[in-house]
TIRO-2110 file (N, C-alpha, C; in Angstrom, 1 decimal):
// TIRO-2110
-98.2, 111.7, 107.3, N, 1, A
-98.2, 112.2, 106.0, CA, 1, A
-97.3, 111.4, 105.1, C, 1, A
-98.1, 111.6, 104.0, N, 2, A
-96.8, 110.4, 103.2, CA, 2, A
-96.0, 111.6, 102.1, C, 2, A
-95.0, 110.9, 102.1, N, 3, A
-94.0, 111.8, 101.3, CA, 3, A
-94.4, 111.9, 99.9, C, 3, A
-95.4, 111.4, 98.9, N, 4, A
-95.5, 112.0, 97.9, CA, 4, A
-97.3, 112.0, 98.1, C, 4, A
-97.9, 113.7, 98.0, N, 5, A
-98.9, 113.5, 97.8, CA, 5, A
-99.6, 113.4, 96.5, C, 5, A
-100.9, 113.1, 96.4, N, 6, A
-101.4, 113.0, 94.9, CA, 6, A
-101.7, 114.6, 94.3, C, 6, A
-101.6, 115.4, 94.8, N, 7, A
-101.9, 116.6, 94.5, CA, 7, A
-100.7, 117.1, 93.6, C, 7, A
-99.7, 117.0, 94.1, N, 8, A
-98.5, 117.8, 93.4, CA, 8, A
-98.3, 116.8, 92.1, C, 8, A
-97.9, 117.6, 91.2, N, 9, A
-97.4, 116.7, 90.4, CA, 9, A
-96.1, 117.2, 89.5, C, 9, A
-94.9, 116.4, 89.2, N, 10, A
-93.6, 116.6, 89.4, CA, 10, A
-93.5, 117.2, 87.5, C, 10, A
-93.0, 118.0, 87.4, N, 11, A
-92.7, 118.4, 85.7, CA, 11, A
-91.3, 117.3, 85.5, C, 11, A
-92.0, 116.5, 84.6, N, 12, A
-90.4, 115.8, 84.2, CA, 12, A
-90.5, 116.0, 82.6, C, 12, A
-89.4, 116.1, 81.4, N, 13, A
-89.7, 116.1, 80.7, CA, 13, A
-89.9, 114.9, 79.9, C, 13, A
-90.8, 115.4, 78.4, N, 14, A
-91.4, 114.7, 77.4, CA, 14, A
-90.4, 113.4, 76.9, C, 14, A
-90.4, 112.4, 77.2, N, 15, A
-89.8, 111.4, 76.5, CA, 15, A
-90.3, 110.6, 75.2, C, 15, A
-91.6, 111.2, 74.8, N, 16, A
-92.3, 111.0, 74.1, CA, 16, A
-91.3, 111.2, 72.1, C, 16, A
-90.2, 112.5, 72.2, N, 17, A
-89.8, 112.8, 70.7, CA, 17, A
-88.3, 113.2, 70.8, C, 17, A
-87.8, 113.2, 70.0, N, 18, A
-86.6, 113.8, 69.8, CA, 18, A
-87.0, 115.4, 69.6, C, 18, A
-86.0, 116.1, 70.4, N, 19, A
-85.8, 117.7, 69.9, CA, 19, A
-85.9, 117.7, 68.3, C, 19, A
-86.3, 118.8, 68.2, N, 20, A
-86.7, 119.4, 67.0, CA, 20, A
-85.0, 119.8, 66.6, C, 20, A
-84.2, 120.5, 67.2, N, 21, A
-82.8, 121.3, 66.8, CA, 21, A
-82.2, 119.7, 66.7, C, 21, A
-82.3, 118.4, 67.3, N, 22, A
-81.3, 117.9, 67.0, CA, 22, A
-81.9, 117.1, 65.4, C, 22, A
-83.4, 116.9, 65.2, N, 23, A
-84.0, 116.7, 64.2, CA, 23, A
-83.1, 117.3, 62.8, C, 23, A
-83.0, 118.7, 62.7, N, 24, A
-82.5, 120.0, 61.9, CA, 24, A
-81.2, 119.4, 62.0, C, 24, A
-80.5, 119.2, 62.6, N, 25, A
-78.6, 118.7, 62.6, CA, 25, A
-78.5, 117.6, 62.0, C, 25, A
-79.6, 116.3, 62.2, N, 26, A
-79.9, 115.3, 61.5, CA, 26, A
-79.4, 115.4, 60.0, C, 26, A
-80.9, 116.0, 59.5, N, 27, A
-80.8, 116.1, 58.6, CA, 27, A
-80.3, 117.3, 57.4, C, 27, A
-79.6, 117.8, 58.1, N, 28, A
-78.2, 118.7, 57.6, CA, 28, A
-77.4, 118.0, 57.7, C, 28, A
-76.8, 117.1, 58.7, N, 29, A
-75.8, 115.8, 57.7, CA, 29, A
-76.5, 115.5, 56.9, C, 29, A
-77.1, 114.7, 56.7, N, 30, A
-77.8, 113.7, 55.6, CA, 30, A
-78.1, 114.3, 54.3, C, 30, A
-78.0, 115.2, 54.2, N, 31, A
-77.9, 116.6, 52.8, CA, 31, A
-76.5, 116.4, 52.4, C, 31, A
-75.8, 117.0, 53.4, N, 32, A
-74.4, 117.3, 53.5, CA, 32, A
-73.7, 115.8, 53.2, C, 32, A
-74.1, 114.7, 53.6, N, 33, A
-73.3, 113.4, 53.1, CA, 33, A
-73.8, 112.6, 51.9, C, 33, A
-75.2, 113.2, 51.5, N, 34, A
-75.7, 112.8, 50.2, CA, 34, A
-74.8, 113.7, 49.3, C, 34, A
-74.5, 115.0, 49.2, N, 35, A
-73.7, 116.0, 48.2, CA, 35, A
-72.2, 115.4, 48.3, C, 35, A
-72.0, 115.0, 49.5, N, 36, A
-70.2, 114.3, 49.2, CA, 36, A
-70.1, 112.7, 48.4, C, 36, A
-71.6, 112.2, 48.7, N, 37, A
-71.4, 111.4, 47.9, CA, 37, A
-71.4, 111.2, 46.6, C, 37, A
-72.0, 112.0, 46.0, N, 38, A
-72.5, 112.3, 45.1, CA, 38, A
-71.2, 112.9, 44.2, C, 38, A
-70.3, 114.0, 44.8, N, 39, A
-69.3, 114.4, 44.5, CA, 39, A
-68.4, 113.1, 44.1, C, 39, A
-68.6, 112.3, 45.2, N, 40, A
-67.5, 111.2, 45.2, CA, 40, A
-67.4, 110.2, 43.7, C, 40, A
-68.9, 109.9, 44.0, N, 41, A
-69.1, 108.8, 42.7, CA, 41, A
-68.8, 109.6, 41.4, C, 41, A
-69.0, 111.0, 41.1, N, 42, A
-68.4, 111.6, 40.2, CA, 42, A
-67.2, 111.3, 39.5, C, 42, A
-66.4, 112.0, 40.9, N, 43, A
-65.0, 112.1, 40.7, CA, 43, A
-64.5, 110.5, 40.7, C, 43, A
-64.7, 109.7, 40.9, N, 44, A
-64.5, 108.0, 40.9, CA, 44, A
-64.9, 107.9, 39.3, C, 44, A
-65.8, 108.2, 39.0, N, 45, A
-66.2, 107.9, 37.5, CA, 45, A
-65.1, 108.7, 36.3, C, 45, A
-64.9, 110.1, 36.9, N, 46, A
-63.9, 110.7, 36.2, CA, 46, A
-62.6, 109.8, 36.5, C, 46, A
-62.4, 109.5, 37.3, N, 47, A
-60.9, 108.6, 37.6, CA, 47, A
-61.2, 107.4, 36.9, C, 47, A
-62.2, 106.8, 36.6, N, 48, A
-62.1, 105.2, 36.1, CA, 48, A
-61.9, 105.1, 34.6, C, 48, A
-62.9, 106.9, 34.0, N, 49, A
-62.1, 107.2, 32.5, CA, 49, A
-61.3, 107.7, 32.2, C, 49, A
-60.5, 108.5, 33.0, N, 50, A
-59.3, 108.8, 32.9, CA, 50, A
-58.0, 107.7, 32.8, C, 50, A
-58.8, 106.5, 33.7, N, 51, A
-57.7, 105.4, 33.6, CA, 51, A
-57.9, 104.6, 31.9, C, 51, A
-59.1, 104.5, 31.7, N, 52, A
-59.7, 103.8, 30.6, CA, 52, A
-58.9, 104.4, 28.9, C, 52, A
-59.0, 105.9, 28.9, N, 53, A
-58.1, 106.6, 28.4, CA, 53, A
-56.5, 106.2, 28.5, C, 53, A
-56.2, 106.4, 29.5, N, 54, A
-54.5, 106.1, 29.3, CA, 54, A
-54.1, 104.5, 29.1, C, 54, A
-54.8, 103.7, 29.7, N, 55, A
-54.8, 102.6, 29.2, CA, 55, A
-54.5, 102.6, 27.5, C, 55, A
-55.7, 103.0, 27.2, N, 56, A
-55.9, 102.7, 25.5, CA, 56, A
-54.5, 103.2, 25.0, C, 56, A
-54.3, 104.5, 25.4, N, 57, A
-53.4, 105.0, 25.0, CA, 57, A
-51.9, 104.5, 24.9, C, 57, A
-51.9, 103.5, 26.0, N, 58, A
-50.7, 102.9, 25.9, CA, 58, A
-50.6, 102.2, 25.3, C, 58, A
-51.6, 101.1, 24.9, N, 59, A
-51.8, 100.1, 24.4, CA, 59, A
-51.9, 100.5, 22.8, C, 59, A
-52.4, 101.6, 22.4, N, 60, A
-51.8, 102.1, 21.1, CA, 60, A
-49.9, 102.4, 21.0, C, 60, A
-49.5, 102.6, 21.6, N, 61, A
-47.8, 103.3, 22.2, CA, 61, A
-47.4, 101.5, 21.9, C, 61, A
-47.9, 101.0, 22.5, N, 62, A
-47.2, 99.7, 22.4, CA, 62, A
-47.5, 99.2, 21.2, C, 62, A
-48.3, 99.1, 20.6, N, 63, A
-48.5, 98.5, 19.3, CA, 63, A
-47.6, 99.5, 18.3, C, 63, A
-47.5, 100.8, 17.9, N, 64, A
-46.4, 101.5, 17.5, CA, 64, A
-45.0, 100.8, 17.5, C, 64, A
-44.9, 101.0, 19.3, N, 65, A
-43.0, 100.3, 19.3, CA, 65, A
-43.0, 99.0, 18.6, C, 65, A
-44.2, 98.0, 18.8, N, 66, A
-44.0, 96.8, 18.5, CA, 66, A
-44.2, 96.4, 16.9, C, 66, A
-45.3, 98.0, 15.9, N, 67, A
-44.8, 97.6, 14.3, CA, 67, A
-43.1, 98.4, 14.1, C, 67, A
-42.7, 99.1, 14.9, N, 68, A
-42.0, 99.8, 14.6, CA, 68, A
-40.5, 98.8, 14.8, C, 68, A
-40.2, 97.9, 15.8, N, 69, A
-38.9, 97.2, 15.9, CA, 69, A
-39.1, 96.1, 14.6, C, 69, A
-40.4, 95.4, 14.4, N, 70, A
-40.6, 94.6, 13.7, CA, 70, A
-39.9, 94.8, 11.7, C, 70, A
-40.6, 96.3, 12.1, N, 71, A
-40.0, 97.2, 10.5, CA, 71, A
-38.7, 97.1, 10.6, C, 71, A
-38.2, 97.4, 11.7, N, 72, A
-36.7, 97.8, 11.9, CA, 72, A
-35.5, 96.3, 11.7, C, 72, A
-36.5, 95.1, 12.6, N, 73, A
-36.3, 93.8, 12.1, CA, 73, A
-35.6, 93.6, 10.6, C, 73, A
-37.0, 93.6, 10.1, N, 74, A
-36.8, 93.3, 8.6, CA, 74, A
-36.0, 94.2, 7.6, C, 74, A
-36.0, 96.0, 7.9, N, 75, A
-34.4, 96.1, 7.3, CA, 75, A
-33.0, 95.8, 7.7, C, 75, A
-33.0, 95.3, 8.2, N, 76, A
-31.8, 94.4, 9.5, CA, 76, A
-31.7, 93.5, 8.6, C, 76, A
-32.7, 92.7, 7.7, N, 77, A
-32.8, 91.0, 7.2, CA, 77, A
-32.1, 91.4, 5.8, C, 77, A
-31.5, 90.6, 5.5, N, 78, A
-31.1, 90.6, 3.7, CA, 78, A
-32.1, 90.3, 2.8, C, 78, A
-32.1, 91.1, 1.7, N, 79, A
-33.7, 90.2, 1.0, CA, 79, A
-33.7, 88.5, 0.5, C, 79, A
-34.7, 88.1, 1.1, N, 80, A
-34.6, 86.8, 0.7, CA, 80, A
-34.2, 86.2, -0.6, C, 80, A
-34.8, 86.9, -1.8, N, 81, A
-34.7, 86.8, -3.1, CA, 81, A
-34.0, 87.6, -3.6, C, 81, A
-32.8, 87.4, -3.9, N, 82, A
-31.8, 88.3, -4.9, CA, 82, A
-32.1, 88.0, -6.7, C, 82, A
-31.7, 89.4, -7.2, N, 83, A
-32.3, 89.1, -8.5, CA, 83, A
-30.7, 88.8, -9.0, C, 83, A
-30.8, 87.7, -10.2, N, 84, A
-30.1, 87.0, -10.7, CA, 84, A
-29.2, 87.6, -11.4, C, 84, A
-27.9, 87.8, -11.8, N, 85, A
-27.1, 88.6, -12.5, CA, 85, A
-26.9, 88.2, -13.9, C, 85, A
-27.2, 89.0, -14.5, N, 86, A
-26.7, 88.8, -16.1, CA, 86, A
-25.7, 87.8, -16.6, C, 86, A
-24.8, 87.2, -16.9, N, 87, A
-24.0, 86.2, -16.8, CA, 87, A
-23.5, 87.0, -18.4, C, 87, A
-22.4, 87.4, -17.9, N, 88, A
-21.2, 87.6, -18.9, CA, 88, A
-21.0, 87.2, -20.0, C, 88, A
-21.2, 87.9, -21.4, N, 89, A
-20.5, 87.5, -22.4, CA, 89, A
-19.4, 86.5, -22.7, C, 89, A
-18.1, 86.9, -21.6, N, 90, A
-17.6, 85.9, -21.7, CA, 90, A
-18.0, 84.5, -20.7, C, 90, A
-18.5, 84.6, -20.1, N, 91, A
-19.5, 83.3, -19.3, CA, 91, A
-20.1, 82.8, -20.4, C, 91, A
-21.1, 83.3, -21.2, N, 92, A
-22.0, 83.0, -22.3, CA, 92, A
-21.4, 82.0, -23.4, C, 92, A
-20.2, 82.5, -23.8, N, 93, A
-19.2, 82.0, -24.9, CA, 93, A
-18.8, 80.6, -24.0, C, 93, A
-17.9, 80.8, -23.0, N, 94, A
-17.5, 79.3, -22.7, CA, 94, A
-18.7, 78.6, -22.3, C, 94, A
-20.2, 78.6, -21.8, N, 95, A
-20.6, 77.7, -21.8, CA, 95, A
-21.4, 76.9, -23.0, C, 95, A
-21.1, 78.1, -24.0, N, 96, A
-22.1, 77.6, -25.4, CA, 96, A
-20.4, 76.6, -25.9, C, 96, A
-19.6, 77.0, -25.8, N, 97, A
-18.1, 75.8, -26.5, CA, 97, A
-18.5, 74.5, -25.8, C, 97, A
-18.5, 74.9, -24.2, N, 98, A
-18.7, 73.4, -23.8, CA, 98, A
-19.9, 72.6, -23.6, C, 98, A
-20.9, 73.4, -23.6, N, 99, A
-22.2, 72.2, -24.7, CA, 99, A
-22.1, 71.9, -25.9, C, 99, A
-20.9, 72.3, -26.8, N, 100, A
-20.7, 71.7, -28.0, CA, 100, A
-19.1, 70.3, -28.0, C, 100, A
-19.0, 70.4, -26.7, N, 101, A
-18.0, 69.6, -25.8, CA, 101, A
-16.8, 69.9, -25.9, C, 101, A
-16.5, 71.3, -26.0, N, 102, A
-14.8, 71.5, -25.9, CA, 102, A
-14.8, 71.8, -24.5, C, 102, A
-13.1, 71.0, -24.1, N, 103, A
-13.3, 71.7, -22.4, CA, 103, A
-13.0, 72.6, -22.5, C, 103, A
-13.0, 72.8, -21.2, N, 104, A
-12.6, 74.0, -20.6, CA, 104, A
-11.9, 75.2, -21.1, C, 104, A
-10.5, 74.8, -20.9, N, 105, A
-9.0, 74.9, -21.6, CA, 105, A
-9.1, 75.6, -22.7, C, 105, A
-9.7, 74.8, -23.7, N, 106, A
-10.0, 74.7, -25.3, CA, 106, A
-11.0, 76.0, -25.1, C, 106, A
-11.8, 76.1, -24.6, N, 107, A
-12.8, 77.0, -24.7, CA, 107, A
-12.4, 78.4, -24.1, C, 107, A
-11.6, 78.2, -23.1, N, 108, A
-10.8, 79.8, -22.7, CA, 108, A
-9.6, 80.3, -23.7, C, 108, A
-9.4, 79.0, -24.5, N, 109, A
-8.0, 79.4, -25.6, CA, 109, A
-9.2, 80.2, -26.9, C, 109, A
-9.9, 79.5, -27.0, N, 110, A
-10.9, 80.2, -28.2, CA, 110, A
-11.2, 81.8, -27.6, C, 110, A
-11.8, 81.9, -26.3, N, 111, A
-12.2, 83.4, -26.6, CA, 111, A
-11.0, 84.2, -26.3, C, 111, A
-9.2, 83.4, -26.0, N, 112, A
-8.6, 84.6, -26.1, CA, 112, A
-8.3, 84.9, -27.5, C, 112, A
-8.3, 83.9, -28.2, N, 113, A
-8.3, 83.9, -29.7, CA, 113, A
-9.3, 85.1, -30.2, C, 113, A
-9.8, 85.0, -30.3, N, 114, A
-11.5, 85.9, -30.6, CA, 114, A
-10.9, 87.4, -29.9, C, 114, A
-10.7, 87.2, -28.8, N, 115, A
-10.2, 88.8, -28.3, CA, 115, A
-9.2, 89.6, -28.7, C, 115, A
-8.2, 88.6, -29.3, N, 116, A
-7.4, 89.4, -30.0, CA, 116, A
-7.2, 89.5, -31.3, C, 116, A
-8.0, 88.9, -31.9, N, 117, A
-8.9, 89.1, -33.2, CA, 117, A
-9.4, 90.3, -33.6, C, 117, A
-10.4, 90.3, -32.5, N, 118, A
-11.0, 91.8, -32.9, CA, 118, A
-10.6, 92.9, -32.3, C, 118, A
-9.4, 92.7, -31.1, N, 119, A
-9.1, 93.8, -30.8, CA, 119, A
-8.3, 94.8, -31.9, C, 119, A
-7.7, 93.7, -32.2, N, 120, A
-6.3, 94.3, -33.4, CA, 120, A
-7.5, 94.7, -34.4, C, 120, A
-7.9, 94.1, -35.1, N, 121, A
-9.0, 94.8, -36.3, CA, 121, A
-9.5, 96.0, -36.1, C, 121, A
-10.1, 95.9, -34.8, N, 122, A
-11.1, 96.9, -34.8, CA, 122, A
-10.6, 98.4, -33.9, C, 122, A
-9.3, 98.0, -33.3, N, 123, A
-9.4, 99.3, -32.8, CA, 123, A
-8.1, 100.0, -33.7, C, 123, A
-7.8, 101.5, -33.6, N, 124, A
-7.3, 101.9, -34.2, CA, 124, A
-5.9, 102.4, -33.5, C, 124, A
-4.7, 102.1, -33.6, N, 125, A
-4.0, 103.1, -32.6, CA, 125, A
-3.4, 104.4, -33.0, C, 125, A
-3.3, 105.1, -32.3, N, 126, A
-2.9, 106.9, -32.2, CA, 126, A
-1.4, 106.4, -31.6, C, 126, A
-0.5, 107.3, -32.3, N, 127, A
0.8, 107.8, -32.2, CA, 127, A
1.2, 108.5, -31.1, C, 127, A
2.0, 108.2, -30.3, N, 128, A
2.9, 108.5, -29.3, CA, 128, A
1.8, 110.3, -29.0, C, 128, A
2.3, 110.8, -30.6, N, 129, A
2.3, 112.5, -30.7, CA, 129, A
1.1, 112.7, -30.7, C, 129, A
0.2, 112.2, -31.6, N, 130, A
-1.9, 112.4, -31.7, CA, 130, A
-2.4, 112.7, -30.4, C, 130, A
-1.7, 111.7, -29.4, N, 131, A
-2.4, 111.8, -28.0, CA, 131, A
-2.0, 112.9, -27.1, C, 131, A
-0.7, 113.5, -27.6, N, 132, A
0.1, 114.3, -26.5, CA, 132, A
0.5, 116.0, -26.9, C, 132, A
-0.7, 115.8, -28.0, N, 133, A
-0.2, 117.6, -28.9, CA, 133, A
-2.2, 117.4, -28.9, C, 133, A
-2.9, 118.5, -28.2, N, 134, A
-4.2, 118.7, -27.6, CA, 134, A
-4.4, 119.7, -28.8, C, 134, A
-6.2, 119.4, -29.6, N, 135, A
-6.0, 120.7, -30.6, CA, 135, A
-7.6, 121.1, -29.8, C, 135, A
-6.9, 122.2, -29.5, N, 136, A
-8.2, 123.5, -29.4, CA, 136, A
-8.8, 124.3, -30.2, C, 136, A
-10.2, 123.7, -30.4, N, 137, A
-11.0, 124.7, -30.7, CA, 137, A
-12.0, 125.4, -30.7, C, 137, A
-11.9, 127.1, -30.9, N, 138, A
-12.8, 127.9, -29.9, CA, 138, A
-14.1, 128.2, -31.4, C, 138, A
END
C-alpha cells in the first residue's frame, strides 16, 4: 500500500489571498496615517507662518531701534550751521573808524568819547533823597 492514496485529499489552506480582517487593518492604518498627515502638513504650514510673521516683525523692531539711535545720534550732534550773531554797536562803530583808517586805540578813545558824551546829556540824575523817600499812590 503506498502511504498516500489518491482518494484522500489533504485540506491545506488557500494561499491564493490575504485574509480579509488583515485587508480591514490595512487599510484602517492607511486612513489613519493619511489624517496624521494631513494634520501634520497643516500644523507645519501654521509653524512656517507663524515664523514668517515674527520674522517680519522683528525686522520692523529693528528698523525702529535703528531710526531711533540714529535720531538720538543726531541730537547728540551740534548743529552744523550756527546762525550768525548780530555784531554790536560798539563792534559796528570801531570797525566803520578803522575803514576810515584810525587804529585801533584811536578808535576805542572815540567811542569812549561818544559814551560819555551822551551819557552826561542825556541822562538825568535823581538826588541821594528822590530815590530813597517812595511816593505811594492808591
Amino acid at each position: 500500500m503506498l502511504f498516500f492514496s489518491s482518494n484522500q485529499q489533504i485540506a491545506m489552506p488557500k494561499t491564493s489571498g490575504i485574509p480579509k480582517s488583515i485587508l480591514a487593518d490595512i487599510k484602517k492604518l492607511k486612513t489613519s496615517l493619511a489624517t496624521l498627515e494631513k494634520s501634520h502638513n497643516t500644523l507645519f504650514k501654521d509653524f512656517k507662518s507663524t515664523i514668517k510673521s515674527h520674522s517680519e516683525m522683528l525686522k520692523k523692531q529693528q528698523s525702529t531701534i535703528a531710526q531711533q539711535e540714529s535720531t538720538i545720534a543726531q541730537l547728540g550732534k551740534k548743529s552744523v550751521k550756527k546762525e550768525k550773531r548780530k555784531p554790536s554797536e560798539y563792534n559796528l562803530f570801531l570797525k566803520g573808524k578803522m575803514t576810515q583808517g584810525m587804529s585801533m586805540i584811536d578808535a576805542v578813545k572815540a567811542w569812549k568819547e561818544r559814551e560819555s558824551s551822551t551819557s552826561t546829556s542825556s541822562s538825568m540824575r535823581q538826588t541821594g533823597q528822590d530815590w530813597q523817600s517812595p511816593t505811594q499812590q492808591y
